[in-house]
Structures are given as C-alpha cells and as structure tokens.
C-alpha positions as CSV (number, residue, x, y, z in Angstrom):
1,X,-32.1,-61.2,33.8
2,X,-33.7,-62.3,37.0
3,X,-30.5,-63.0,38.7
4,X,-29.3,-59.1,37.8
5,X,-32.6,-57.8,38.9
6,X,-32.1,-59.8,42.2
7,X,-29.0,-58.1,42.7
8,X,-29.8,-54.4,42.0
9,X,-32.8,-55.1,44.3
10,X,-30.4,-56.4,47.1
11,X,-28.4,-52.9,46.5
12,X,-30.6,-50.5,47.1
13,X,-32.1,-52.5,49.7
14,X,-28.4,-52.4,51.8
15,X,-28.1,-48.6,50.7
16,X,-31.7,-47.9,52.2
17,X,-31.1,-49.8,55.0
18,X,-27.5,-47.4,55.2
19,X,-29.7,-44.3,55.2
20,X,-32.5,-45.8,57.4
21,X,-30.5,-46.7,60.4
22,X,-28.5,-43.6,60.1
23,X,-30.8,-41.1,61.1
24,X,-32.2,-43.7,63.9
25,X,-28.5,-44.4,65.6
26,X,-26.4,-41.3,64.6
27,X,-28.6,-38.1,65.9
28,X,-27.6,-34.6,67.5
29,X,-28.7,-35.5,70.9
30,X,-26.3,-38.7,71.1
31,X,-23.5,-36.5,69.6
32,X,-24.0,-33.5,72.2
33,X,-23.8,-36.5,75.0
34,X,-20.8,-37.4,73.7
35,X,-19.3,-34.0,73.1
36,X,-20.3,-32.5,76.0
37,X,-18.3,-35.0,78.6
38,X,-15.1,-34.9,76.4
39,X,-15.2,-30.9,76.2
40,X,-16.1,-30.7,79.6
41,X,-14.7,-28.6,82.3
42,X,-14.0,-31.3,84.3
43,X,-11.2,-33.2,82.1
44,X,-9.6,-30.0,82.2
45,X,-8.3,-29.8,78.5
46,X,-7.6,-33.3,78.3
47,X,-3.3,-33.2,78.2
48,X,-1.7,-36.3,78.1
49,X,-0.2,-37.2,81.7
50,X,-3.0,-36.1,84.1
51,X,-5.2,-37.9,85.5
52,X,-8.5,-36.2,83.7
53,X,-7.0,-37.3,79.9
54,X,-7.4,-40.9,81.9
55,X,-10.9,-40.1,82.8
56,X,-11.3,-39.7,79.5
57,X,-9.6,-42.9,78.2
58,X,-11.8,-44.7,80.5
59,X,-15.0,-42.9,78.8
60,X,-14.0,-43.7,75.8
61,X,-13.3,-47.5,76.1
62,X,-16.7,-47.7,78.1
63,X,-18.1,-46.5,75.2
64,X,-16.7,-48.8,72.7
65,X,-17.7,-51.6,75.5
66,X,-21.5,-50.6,75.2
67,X,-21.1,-50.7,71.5
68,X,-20.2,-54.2,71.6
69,X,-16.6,-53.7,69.8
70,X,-14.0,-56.3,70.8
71,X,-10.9,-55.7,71.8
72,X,-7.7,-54.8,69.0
73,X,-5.7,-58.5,68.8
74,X,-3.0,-59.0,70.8
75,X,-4.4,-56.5,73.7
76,X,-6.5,-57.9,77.0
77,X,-8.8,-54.1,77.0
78,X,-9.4,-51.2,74.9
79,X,-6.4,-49.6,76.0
80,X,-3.3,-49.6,73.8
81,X,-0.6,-48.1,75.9
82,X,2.9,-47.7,75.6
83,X,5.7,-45.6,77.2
84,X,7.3,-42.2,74.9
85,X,10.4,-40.5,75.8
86,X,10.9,-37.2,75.7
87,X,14.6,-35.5,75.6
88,X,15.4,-32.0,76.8
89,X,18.7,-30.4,76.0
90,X,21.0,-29.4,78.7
91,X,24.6,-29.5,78.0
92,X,27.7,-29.9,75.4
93,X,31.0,-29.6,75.4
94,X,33.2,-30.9,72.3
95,X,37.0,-30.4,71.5
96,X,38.0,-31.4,68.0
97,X,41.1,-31.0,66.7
98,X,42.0,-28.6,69.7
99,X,39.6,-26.4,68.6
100,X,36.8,-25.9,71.1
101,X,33.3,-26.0,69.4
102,X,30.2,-23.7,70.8
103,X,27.8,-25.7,72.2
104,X,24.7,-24.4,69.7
105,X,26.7,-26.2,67.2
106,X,26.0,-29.4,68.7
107,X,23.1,-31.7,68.0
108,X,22.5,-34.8,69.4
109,X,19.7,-37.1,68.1
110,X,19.2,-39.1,71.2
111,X,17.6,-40.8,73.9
112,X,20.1,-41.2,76.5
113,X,20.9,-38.9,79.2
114,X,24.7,-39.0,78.5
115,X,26.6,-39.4,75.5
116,X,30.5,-39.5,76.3
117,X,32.5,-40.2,73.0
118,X,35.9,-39.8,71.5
119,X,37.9,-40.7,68.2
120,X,38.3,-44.8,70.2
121,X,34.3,-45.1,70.3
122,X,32.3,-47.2,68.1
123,X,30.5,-44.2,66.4
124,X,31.2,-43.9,62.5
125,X,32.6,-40.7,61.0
126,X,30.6,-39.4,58.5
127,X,31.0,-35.7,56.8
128,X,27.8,-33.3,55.4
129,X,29.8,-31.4,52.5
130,X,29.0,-28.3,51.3
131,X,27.3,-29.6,48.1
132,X,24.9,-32.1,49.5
133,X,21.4,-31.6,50.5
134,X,21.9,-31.3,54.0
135,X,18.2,-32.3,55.1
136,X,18.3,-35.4,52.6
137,X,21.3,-36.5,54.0
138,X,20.7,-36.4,57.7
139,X,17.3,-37.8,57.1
140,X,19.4,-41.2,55.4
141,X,22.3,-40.8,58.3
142,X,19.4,-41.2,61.2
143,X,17.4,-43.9,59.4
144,X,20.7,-46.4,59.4
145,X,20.0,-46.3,63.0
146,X,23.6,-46.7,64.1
147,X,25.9,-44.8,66.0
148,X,27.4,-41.8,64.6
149,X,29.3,-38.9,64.6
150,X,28.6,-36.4,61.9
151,X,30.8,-33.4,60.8
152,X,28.7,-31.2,59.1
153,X,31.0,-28.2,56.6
154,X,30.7,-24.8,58.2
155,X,28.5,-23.8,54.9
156,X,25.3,-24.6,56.5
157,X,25.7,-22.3,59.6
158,X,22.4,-20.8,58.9
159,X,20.4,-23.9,58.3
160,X,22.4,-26.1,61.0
161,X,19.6,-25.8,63.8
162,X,17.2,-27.1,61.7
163,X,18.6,-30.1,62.2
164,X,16.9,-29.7,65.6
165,X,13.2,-31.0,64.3
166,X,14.9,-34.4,64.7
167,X,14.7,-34.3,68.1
168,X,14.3,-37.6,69.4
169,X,10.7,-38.2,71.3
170,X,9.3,-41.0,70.9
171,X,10.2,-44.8,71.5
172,X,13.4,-45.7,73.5
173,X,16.5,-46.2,70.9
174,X,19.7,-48.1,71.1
175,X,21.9,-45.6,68.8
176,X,22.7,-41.7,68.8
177,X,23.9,-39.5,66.1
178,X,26.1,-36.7,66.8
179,X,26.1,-33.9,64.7
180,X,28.8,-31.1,65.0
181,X,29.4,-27.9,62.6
182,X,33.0,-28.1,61.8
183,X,35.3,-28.1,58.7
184,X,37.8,-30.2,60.6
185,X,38.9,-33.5,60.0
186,X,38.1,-34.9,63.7
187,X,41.4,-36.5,64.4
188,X,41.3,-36.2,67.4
189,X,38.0,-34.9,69.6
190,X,36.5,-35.5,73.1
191,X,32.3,-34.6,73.4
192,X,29.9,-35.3,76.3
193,X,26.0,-33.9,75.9
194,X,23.5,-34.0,78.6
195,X,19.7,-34.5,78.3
196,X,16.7,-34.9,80.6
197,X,15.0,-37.7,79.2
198,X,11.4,-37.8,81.2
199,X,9.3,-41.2,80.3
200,X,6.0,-40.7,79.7
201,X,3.0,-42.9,79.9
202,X,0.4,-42.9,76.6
203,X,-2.4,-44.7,76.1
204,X,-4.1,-44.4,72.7
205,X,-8.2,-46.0,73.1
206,X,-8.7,-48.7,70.3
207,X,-11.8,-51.0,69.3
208,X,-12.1,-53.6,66.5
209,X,-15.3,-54.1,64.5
210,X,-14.2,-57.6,63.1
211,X,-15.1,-58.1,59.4
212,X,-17.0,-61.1,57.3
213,X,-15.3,-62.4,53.9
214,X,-12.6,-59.6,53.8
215,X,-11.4,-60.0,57.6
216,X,-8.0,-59.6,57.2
217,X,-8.6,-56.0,55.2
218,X,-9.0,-53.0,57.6
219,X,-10.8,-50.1,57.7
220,X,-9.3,-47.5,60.9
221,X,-11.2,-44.5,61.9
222,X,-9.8,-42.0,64.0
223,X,-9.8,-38.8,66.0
224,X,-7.6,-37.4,68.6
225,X,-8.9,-37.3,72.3
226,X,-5.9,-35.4,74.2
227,X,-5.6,-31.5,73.6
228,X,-3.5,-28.4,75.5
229,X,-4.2,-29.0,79.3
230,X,-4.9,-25.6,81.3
231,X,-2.8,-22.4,80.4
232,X,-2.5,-18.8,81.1
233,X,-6.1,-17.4,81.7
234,X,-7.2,-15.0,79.2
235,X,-9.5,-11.9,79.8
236,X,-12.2,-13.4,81.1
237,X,-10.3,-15.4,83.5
238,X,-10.6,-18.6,81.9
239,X,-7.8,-20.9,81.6
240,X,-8.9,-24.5,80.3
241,X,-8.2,-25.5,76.9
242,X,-11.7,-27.4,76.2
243,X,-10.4,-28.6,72.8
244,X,-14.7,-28.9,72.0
245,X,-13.5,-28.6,67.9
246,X,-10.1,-29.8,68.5
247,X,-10.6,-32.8,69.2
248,X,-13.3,-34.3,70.7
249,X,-15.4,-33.5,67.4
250,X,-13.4,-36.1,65.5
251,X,-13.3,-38.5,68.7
252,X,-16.8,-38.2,68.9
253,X,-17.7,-39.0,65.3
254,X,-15.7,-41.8,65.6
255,X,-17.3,-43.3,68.8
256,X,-20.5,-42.7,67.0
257,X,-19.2,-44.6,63.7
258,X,-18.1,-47.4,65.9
259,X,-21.7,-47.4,67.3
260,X,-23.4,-47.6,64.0
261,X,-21.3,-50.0,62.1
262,X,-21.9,-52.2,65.2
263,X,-25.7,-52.1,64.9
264,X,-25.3,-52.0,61.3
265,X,-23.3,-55.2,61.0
266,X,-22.7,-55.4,57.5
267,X,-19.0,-54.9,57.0
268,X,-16.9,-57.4,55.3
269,X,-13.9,-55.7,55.9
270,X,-12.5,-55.6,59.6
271,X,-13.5,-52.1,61.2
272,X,-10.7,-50.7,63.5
273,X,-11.9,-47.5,65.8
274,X,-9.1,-45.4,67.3
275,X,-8.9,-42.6,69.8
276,X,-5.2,-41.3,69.3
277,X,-3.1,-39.6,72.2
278,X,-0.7,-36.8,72.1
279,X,-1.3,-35.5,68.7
280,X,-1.0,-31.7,70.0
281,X,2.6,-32.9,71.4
282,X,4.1,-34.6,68.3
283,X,1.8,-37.1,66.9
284,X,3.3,-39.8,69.0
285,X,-0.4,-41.5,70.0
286,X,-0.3,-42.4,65.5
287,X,3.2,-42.9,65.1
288,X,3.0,-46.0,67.6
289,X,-0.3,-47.1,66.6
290,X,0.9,-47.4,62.7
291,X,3.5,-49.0,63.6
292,X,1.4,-51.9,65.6
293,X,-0.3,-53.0,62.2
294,X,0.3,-54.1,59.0
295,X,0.1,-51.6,56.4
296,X,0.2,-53.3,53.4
297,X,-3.9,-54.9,55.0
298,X,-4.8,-51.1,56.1
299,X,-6.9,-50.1,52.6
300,X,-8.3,-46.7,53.9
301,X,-7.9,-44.7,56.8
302,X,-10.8,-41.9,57.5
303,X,-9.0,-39.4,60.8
304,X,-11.6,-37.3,61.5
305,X,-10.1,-33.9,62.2
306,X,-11.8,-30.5,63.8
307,X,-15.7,-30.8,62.1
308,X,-17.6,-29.0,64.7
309,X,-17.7,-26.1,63.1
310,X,-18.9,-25.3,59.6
311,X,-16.3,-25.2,56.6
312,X,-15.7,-22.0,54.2
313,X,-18.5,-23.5,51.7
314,X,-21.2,-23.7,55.1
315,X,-23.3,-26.4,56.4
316,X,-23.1,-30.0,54.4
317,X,-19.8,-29.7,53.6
318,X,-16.1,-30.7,54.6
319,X,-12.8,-30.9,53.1
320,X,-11.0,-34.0,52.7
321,X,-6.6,-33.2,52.7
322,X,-4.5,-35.0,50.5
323,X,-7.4,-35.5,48.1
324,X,-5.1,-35.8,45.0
325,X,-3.0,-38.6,46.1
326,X,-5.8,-41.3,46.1
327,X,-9.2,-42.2,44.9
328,X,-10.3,-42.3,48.3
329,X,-12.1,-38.4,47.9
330,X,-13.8,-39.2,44.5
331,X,-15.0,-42.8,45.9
332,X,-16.8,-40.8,49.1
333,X,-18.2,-38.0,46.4
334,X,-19.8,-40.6,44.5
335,X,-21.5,-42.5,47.3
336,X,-22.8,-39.1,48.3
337,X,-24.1,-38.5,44.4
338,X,-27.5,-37.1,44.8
339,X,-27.2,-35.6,48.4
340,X,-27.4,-32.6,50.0
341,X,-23.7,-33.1,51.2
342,X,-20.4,-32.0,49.3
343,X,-17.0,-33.4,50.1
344,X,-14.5,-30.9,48.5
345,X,-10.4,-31.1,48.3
346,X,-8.6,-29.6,50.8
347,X,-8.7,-25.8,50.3
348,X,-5.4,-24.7,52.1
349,X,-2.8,-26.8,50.2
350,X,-0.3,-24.1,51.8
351,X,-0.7,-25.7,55.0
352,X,0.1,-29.0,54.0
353,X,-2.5,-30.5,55.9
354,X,-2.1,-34.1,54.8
355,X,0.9,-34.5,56.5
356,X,0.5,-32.4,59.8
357,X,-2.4,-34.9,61.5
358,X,-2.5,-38.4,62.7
359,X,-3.5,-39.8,59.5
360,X,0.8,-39.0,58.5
361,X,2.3,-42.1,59.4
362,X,-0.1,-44.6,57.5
363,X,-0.2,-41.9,54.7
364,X,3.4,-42.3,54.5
365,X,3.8,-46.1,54.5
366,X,1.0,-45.9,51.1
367,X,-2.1,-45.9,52.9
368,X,-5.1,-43.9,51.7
369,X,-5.2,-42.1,54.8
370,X,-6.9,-38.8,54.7
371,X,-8.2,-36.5,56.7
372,X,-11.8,-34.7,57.3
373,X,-12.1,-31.5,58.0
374,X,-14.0,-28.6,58.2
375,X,-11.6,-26.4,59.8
376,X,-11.3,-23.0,58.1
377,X,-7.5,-22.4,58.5
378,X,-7.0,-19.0,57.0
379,X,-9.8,-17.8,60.4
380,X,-10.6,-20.5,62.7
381,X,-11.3,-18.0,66.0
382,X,-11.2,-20.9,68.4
383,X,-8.4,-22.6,67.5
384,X,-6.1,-23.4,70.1
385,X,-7.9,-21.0,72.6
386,X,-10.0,-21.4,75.5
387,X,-12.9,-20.3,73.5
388,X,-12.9,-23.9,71.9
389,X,-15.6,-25.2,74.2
390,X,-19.0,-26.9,73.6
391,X,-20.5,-23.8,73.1
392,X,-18.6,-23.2,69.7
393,X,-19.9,-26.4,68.5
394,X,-22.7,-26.6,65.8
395,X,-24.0,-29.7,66.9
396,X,-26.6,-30.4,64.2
397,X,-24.0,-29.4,61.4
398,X,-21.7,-31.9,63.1
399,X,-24.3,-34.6,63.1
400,X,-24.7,-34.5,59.4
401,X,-21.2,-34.8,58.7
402,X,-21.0,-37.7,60.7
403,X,-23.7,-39.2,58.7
404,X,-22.1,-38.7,55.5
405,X,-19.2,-40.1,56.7
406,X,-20.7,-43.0,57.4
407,X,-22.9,-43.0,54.1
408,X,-19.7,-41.9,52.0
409,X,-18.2,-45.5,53.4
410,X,-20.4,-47.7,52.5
411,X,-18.9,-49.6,49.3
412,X,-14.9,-49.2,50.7
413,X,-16.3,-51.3,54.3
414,X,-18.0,-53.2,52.3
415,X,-15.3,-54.1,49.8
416,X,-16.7,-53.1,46.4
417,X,-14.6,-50.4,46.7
418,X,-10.5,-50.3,47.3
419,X,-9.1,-46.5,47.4
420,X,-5.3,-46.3,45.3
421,X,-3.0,-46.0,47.2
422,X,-0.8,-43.2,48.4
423,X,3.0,-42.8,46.8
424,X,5.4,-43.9,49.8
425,X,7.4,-41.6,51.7
C-alpha cells in the first residue's frame, strides 16, 4: 500500500511539474520572437536555394544550440544536408516498329539528361495491358528499380499522363524506365529523351534530445521552415510569400518543444527535433530525413502543420489527420482529460491530409506519424498568399496549442505510452 501510494504521489508530482514548467518556458512572448524572425520580410518567403532560407537554417540551428540539443548521430552540426535533383522535360523522339510515336506519349522516369536506347540495350521489355490496373502496375515496374522499357496498350490514352506524377526529383538514380503508349510489339525501336536535370542543395535543421532508459526509442517533432519565395505582387503591391501560418507556426512550436523538453529533462525516450526543407516543392526535406533513420525505433511522430490560426471549433482546439489509423489521437485526448483543450479528428477527410505533409513517408513505413493542425481547409484566406504574415497570426491561441502539445506528450516521451502503429504502405 505504501509502495502504490509512493507511486501515484511521484505521478502527479511529474504531471505538475509538466504543467508548472509549461507556462514558465513556453509563453506568447517567446513564440512571437520566434515567429516574427522566420515570417519576416527579410528571409523573403523562405524558398529553398536562396540565400535568406540559409539565414534561416542558421536561426534555427542557433536556436537548438541555446537549447542545449546535441547534434543527430552521424552529423558534425545541426545541419542535415543533402543534394535533390530535379528533372525538366525537353525532348523525345521514338520509332517503334517504323511507326513514329508523338512525343506526349513518352514518359521517362529519370535522372539522367539523356537516355539513348534501342531493341540491343539492357532495358527489359515489359507491356501494361488493357486489363491491368495501370497505376498498380507502374508503381511495382518503378520500385524494381531496374532499367526498363515499358509498352503501355493504347487503352489508357486518357489516363497515360498521369503517369507523369512519377517524375523523378529527388535522390540521384542509377536506372530509368521508359514508358511508351503503343500496341506494338517493339521489335524493333530507336528513342532518345532529353532532360534538364538542375542539382539542388537542401538542408533540412535537425537536433536530438537524447533519452534515459528507452534511448534507442524516438520521439521526432517537426515542422517545415521553407515556403513559396517572392511572387507576382498582388493589389497592394506586395510580393513576399511570408509563410507566418505556413510554416513557421509548426517550426516554431517545435523550436519551442525542443526548448522545453530540454529544461524539462525527463524523457526516457530519445527526443529528435526537425525543421524540414522543401515541403511546398515535393516533400523532399521528409523523404530524405525518413530515410536516414530507422523506422521500426521511430514510435510516434508529432509534424506540426499550419496552427497559427484558430481551427473551425475556435480557440483550444486542433485537428490531428490520420486520427483513425493509430492510437496516437486517443492517447493525446486523454492526457489532456480535464482541460480546457480538445484535440479532434481531422475534419476534411476529402483532402486526404495524412498523406499530403511531411509526416507521409514515416506514416507509410508504419509509423504513428500524424499531423497537427488547425488549418480550416474548406476557407483558410491566407493560405498560400502574401497575406500569410505575422500579422495573421493569433499568437496567444498558438501558444496554447503548443502547450498542449507538449502536455498531450507526456506519457508517449516518457514511455508508458506506445501509439499502434500505422498499416504500411
């Protein structure tokens, strides 16, 4: 009896101590800092390859440096950076059979500049017929990674340029495939495509909070720090894309996180904080951040997504997407039990949320990766406009979410709780 009262005592010791410190380290003034330099004229919309998105990298990792957060293993600063490709079409001409093919009929997934083949190359023949899904199939046919040429049957004229949202951006590849919309047999066929392929220079901003008994568990947090750059002006002559809500919300809730858990220092799992790149130009920042960790030791993955302005339900609220696919959303509801803060499923299942922000990749390798929001999709007036600066920021609301983010985490960084995870993709 003494030894259970001991405990229970030592519980709502740590969670008072949770709610304490909160209010001390995570307040409104620290989060309009923050906000005010990422949203700020000055880093000019934040695109990735300028030199203000660096200016903002180095914010960012100085940040993380005053915070006391170590370095992610394996990298000498806070700076994970890596090189993406981008491929622009410019040319194809293909004879098969004698028959000359129109050049919208051609689709190369690709990173090289030039692709000269013919019925002697090493690329595998493989044929799309008009009975097979042809999505599913080309999906398998780019995954063997191999070179390959594939004849896809004349029936899928109308769907063939989808086949297009394969472009290849992203990592430098050793294989191409080919695809061609023919109903011959390609006995005999001579094709050369062209692309621009520009290399491009990322560098996603990562800090480790390393953990006690369950070290080799992690915990990421996220938001995307790049947005659109500077565009057309619009009426009132102004053309920079501030990207206040989207995203240098999320970035700064997680800076702040990073801050707190670091003062806090009660974490038994390892803590990983992540400022991801190029999201608003494919994702690319995630996609090779994923890939530089194990998985199967990520158990929950909070990307904090657009919260600077209130949700449809008002203040003290957000949405979480995906929340059906994990415990993760009921686990955060119930640490919140009591409080004046709601956590609600994502509201816009149309949208398909879950899979359209950085949280996708570890999603789809069965992490509990989900996404907060508070972005009202069906009327969000700022979004995407130059409108979306600090001024269109509800500081105080924001604060509060961050809070309950923190608050709602408590027993998964702590390891009494382990959100199910998320059916593979």
């Amino acid at each position: 009896m003494k030894k259970t009262l001991a405990i229970l005592v030592l519980i709502f010791t740590t969670l008072g101590t949770f709610a304490q410190d909160v209010n001390k380290i995570i307040t409104a003034k620290e989060a309009l800092r923050i906000e005010t330099f990422l949203a700020s004229d000055e880093l000019k919309g934040r695109k990735p390859g300028t030199p203000e998105i660096d200016k903002a990298a180095d914010f960012i990792a100085n940040e993380f440096k005053s915070s006391g957060l170590k370095y992610l293993p394996g990298l000498n600063s806070y700076k994970q950076s890596f090189t993406n490709i981008r491929t622009r079409f410019l040319s194809a001409n293909a004879t098969i059979d004698a028959e000359k093919i129109d050049e919208a009929n051609v689709i190369a997934i690709t990173t090289d500049s030039l692709i000269k083949i013919n019925e002697t190359s090493s690329y595998k023949k493989v044929v799309i017929g008009n009975t097979e899904n042809l999505l599913q199939r080309a999906d398998a046919i780019i995954n063997a990674k191999s070179n390959q040429l594939v004849l896809v049957n004349s029936f899928f004229v109308n769907d063939f340029k989808k086949l297009r949202r394969y472009k290849r951006d992203g990592v430098k590849t050793d294989f191409s495939v080919v695809f061609v919309l023919t109903n011959n047999a390609a006995d005999k066929y001579e094709i050369e495509i062209k692309h621009k392929i520009t290399a491009m220079n990322y560098s996603n901003v990562v800090a480790v909070l390393p953990g006690k008994s369950k070290k080799d568990e992690m915990v990421v947090f996220s938001g995307h720090y790049d947005h659109l750059g500077i565009g057309k002006p619009n009426a009132t002559g102004d053309s920079i894309y501030n990207g206040a809500n989207d995203d240098a919300a999320g970035t700064t809730a997680m800076m702040m996180l990073g801050n707190y858990f670091s003062k806090l220092k009660t974490n038994e799992r390892t803590l990983v904080f992540v400022a991801f790149t190029a999201e608003e130009s494919g994702g690319f920042g995630s996609q090779y951040f994923s890939k530089q960790l194990d998985a199967d030791k990520v158990v929950a993955m909070f990307n904090l997504e657009m919260i600077g302005t209130e949700s449809k339900w008002g203040k003290n609220s957000a949405y979480i997407t995906g929340f059906e696919k994990s415990d993760f959303g009921k686990i955060l509801q119930n640490n919140l039990a009591g409080s004046a803060f709601k956590f609600e499923p994502d509201p816009y299942p149309k949208e398909n949320l879950f899979y359209r922000s950085d949280n996708a990749t570890l999603a789809a390798l069965g992490v509990p990766a989900h996404t907060i929001s508070t972005s009202k999709m069906d009327n969000e007036p700022t979004y995407h406009k130059q409108t979306d600066d600090i001024a269109s920021i509800d500081i105080e609301n924001m604060t509060e979410i961050v809070k309950a983010i923190a608050l709602s985490s408590k027993t998964i960084i702590s390891g009494k709780d382990t959100p199910t995870r998320v059916e593979k993709k």
